[in-house]
Backbone as XML, in Angstrom:
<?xml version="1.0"?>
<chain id="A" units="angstrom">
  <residue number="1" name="UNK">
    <atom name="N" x="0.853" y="-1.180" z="0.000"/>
    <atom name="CA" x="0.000" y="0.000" z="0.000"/>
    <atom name="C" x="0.894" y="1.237" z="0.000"/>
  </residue>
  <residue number="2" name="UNK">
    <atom name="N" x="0.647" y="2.444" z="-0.768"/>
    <atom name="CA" x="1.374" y="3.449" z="-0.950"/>
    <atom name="C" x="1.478" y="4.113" z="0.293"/>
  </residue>
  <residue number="3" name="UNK">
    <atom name="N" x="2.284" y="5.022" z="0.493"/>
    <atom name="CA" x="2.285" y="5.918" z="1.230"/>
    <atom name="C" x="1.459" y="6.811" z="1.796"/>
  </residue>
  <residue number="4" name="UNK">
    <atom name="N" x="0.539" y="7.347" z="2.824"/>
    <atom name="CA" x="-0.827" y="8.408" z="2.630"/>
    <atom name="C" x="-0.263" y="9.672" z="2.082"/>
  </residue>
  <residue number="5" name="UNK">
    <atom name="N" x="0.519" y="9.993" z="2.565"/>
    <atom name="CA" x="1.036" y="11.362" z="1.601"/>
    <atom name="C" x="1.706" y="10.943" z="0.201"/>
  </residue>
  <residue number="6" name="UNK">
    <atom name="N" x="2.073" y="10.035" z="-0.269"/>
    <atom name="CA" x="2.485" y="9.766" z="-1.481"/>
    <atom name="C" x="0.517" y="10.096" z="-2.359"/>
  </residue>
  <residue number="7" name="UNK">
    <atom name="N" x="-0.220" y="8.954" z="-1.452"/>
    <atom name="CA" x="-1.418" y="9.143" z="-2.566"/>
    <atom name="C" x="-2.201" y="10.763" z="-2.138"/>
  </residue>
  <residue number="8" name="UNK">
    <atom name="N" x="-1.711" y="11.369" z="-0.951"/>
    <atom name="CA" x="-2.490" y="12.411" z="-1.011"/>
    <atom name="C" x="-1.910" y="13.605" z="-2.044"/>
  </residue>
  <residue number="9" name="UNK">
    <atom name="N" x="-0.618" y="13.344" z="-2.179"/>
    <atom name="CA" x="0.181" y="14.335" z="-3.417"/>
    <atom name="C" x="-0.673" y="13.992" z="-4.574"/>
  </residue>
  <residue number="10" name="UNK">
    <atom name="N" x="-1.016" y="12.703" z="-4.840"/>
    <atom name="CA" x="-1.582" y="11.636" z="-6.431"/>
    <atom name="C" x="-2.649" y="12.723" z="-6.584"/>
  </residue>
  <residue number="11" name="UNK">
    <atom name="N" x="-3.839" y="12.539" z="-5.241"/>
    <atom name="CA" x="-5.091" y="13.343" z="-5.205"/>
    <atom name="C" x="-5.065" y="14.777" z="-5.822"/>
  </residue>
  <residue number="12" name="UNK">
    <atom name="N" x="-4.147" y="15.825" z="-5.120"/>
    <atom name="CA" x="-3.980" y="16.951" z="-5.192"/>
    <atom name="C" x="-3.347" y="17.058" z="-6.977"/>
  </residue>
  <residue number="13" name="UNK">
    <atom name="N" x="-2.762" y="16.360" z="-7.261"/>
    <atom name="CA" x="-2.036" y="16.646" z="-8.634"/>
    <atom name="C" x="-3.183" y="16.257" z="-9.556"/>
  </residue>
  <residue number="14" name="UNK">
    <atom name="N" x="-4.400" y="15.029" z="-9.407"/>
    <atom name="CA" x="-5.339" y="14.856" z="-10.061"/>
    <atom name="C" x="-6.126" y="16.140" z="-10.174"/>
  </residue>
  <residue number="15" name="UNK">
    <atom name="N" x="-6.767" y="16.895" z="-9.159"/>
    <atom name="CA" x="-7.473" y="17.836" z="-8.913"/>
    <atom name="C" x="-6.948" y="19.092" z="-9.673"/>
  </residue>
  <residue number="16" name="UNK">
    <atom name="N" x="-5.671" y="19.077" z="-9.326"/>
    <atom name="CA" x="-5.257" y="20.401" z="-10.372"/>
    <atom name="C" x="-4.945" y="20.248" z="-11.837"/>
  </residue>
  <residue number="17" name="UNK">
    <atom name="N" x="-4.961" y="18.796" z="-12.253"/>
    <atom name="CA" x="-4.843" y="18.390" z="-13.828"/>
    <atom name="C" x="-6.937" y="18.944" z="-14.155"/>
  </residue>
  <residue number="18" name="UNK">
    <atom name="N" x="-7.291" y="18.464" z="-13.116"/>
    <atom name="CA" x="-8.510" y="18.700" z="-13.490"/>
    <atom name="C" x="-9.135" y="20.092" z="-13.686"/>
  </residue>
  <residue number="19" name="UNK">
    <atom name="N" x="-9.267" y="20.858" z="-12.933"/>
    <atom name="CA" x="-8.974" y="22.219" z="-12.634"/>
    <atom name="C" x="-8.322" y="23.023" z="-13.543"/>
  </residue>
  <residue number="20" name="UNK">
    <atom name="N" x="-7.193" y="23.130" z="-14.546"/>
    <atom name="CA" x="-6.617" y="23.734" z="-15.616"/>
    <atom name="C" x="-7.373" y="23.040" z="-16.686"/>
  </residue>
  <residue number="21" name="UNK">
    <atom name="N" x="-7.542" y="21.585" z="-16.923"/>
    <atom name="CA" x="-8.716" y="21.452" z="-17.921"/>
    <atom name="C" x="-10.094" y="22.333" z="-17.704"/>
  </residue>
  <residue number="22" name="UNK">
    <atom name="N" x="-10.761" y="22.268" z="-16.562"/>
    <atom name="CA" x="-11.812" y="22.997" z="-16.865"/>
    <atom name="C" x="-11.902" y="24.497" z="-16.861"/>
  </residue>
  <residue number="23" name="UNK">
    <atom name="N" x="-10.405" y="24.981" z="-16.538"/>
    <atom name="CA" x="-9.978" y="26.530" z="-17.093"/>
    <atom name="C" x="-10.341" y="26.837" z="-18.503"/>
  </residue>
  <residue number="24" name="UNK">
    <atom name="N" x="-9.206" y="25.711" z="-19.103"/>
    <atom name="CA" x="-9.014" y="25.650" z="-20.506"/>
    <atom name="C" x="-10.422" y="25.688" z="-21.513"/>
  </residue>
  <residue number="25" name="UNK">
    <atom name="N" x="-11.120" y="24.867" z="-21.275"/>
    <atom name="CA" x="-12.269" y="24.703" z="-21.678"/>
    <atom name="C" x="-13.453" y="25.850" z="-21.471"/>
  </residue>
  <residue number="26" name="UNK">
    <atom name="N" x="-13.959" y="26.552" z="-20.344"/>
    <atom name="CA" x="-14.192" y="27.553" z="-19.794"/>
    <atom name="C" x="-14.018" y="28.668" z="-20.832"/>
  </residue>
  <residue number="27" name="UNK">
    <atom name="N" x="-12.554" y="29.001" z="-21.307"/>
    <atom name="CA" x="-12.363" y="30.118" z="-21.745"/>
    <atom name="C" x="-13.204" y="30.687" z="-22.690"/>
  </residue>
  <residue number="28" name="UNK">
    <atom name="N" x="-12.956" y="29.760" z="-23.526"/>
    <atom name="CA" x="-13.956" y="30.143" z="-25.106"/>
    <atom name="C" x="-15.655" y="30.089" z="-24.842"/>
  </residue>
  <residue number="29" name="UNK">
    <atom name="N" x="-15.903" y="29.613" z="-23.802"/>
    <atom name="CA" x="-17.223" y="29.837" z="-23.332"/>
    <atom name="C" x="-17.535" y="30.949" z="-22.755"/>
  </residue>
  <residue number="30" name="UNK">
    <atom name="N" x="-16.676" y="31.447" z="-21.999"/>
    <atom name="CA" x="-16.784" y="32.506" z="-21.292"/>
    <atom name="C" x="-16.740" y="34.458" z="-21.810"/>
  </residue>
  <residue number="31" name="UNK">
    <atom name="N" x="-15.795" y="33.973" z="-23.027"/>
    <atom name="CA" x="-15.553" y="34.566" z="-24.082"/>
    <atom name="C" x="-17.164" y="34.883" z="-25.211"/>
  </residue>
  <residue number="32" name="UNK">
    <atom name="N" x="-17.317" y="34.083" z="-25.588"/>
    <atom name="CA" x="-18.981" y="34.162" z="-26.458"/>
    <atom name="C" x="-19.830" y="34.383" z="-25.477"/>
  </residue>
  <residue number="33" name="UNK">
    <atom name="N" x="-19.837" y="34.344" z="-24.375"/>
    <atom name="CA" x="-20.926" y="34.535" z="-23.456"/>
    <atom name="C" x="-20.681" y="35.814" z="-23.070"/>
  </residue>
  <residue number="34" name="UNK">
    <atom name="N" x="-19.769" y="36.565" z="-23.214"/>
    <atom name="CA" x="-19.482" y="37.947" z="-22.759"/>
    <atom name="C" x="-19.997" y="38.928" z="-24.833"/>
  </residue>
  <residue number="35" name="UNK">
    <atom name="N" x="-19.430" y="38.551" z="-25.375"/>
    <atom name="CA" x="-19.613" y="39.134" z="-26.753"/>
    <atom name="C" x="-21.472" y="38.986" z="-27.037"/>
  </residue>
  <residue number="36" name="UNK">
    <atom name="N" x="-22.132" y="37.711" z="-26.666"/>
    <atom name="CA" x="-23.420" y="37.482" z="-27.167"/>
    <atom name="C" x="-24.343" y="38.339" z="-25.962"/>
  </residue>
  <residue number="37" name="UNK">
    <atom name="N" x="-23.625" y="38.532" z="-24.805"/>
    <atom name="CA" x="-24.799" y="39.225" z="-23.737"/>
    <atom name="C" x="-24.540" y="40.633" z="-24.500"/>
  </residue>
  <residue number="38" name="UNK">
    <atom name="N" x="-22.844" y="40.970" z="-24.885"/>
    <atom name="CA" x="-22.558" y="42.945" z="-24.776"/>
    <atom name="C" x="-23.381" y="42.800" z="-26.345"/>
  </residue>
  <residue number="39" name="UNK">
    <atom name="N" x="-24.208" y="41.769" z="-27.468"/>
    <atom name="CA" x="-24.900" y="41.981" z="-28.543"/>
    <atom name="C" x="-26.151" y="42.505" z="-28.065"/>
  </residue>
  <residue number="40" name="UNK">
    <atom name="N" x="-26.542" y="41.691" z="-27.392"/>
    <atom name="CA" x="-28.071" y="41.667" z="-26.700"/>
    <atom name="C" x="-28.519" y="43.022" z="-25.595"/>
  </residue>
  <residue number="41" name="UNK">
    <atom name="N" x="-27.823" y="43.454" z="-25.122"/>
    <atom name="CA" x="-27.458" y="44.886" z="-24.342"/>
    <atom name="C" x="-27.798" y="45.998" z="-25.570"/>
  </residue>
  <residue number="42" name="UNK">
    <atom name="N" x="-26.884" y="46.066" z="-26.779"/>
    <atom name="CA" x="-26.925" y="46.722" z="-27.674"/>
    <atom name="C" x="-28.335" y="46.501" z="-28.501"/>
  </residue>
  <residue number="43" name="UNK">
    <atom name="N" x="-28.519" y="45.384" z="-28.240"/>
    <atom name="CA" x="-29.810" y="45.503" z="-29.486"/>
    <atom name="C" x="-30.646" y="45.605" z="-28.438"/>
  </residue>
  <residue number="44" name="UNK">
    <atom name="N" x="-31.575" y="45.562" z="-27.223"/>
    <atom name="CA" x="-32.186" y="46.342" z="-26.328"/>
    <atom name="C" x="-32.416" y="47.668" z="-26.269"/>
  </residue>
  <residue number="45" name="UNK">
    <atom name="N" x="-31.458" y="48.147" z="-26.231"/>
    <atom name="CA" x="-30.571" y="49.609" z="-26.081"/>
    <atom name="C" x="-31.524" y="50.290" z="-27.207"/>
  </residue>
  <residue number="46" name="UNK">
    <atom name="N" x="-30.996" y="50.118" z="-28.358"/>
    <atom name="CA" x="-31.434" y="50.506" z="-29.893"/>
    <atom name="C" x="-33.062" y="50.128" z="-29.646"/>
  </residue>
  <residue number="47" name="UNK">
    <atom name="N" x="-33.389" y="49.232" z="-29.371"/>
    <atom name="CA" x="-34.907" y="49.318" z="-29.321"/>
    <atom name="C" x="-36.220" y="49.848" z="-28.651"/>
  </residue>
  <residue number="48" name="UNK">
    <atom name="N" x="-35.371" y="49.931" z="-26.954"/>
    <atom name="CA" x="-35.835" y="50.570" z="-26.483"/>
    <atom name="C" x="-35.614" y="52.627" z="-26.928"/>
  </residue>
  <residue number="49" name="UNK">
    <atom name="N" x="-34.336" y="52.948" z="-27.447"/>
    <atom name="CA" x="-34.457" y="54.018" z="-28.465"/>
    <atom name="C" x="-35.574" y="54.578" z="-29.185"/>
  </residue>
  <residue number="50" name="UNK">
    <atom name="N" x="-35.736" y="53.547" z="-30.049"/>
    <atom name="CA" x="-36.556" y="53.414" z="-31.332"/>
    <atom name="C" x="-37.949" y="53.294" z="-30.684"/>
  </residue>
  <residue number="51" name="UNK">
    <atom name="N" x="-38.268" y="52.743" z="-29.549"/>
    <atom name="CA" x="-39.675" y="52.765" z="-29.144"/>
    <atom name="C" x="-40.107" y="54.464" z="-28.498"/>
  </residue>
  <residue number="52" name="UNK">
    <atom name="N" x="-39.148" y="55.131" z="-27.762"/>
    <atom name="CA" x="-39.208" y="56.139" z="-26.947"/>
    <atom name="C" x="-39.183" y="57.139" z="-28.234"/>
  </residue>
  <residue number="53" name="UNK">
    <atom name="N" x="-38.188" y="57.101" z="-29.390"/>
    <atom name="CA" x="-38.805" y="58.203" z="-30.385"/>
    <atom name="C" x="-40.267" y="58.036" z="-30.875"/>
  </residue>
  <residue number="54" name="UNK">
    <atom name="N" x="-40.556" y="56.817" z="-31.204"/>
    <atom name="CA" x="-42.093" y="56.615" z="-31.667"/>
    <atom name="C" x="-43.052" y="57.139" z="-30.417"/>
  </residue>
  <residue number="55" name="UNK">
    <atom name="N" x="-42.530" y="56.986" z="-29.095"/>
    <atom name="CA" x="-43.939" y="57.531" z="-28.519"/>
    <atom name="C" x="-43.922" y="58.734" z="-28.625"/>
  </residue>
  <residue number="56" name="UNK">
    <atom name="N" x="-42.504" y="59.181" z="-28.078"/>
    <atom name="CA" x="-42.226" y="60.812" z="-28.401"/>
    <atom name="C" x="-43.185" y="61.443" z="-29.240"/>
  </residue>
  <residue number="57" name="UNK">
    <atom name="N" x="-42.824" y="60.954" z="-30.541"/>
    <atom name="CA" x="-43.433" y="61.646" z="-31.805"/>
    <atom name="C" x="-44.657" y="61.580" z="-31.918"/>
  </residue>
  <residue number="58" name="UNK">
    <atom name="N" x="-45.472" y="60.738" z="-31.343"/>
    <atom name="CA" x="-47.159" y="60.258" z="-31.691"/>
    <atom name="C" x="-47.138" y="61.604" z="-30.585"/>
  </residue>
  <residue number="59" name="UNK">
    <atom name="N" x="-46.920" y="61.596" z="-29.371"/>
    <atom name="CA" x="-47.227" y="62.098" z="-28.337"/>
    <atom name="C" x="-47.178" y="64.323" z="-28.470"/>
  </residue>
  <residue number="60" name="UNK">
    <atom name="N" x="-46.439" y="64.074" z="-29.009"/>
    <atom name="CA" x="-45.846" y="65.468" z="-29.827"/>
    <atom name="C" x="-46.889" y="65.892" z="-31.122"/>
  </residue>
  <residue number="61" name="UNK">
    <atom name="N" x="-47.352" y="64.783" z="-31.681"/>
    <atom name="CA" x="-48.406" y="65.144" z="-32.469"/>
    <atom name="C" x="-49.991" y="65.247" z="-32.120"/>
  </residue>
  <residue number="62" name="UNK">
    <atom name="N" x="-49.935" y="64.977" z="-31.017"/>
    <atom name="CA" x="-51.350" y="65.140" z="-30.295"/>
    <atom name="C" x="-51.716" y="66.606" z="-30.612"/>
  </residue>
  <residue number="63" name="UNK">
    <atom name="N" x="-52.530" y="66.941" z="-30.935"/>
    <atom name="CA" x="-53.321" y="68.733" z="-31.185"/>
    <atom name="C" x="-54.529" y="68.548" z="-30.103"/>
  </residue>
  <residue number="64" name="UNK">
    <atom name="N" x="-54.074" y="69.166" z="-28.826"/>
    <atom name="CA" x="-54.422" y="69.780" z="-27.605"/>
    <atom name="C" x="-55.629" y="71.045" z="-27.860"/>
  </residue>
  <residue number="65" name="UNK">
    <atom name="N" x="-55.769" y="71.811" z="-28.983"/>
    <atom name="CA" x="-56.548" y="72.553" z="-28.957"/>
    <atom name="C" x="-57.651" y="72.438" z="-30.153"/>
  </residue>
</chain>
């Protein structure tokens, strides 16, 4: 039977092989998930725009007298 600190080094070196894989992997996810939310922000943005000139303007064309 191994050593307990021989297999508790094994453990710890598994965990951090594991751990930089799921860095690695992570990235490019984390990456499109930042670009597809700052799309979706922008196209909100612009729409809620585009809705506030349209009321604007209906609202501006109301004839009050």
């Amino acid at each position: 039977m191994p050593h307990p600190i021989l297999q508790a080094l094994a453990v710890l070196r598994d965990h951090a092989d594991l751990v930089r894989r799921r860095a690695r992997d992570d990235a490019g996810y984390s990456t499109e998930t930042v670009i597809v939310t700052a799309l979706l922000a922008i196209l909100a943005l612009t729409t809620v725009g585009i809705i506030a000139a349209k009321v604007l303007g209906k609202a501006n064309s109301i004839d009050l007298g």
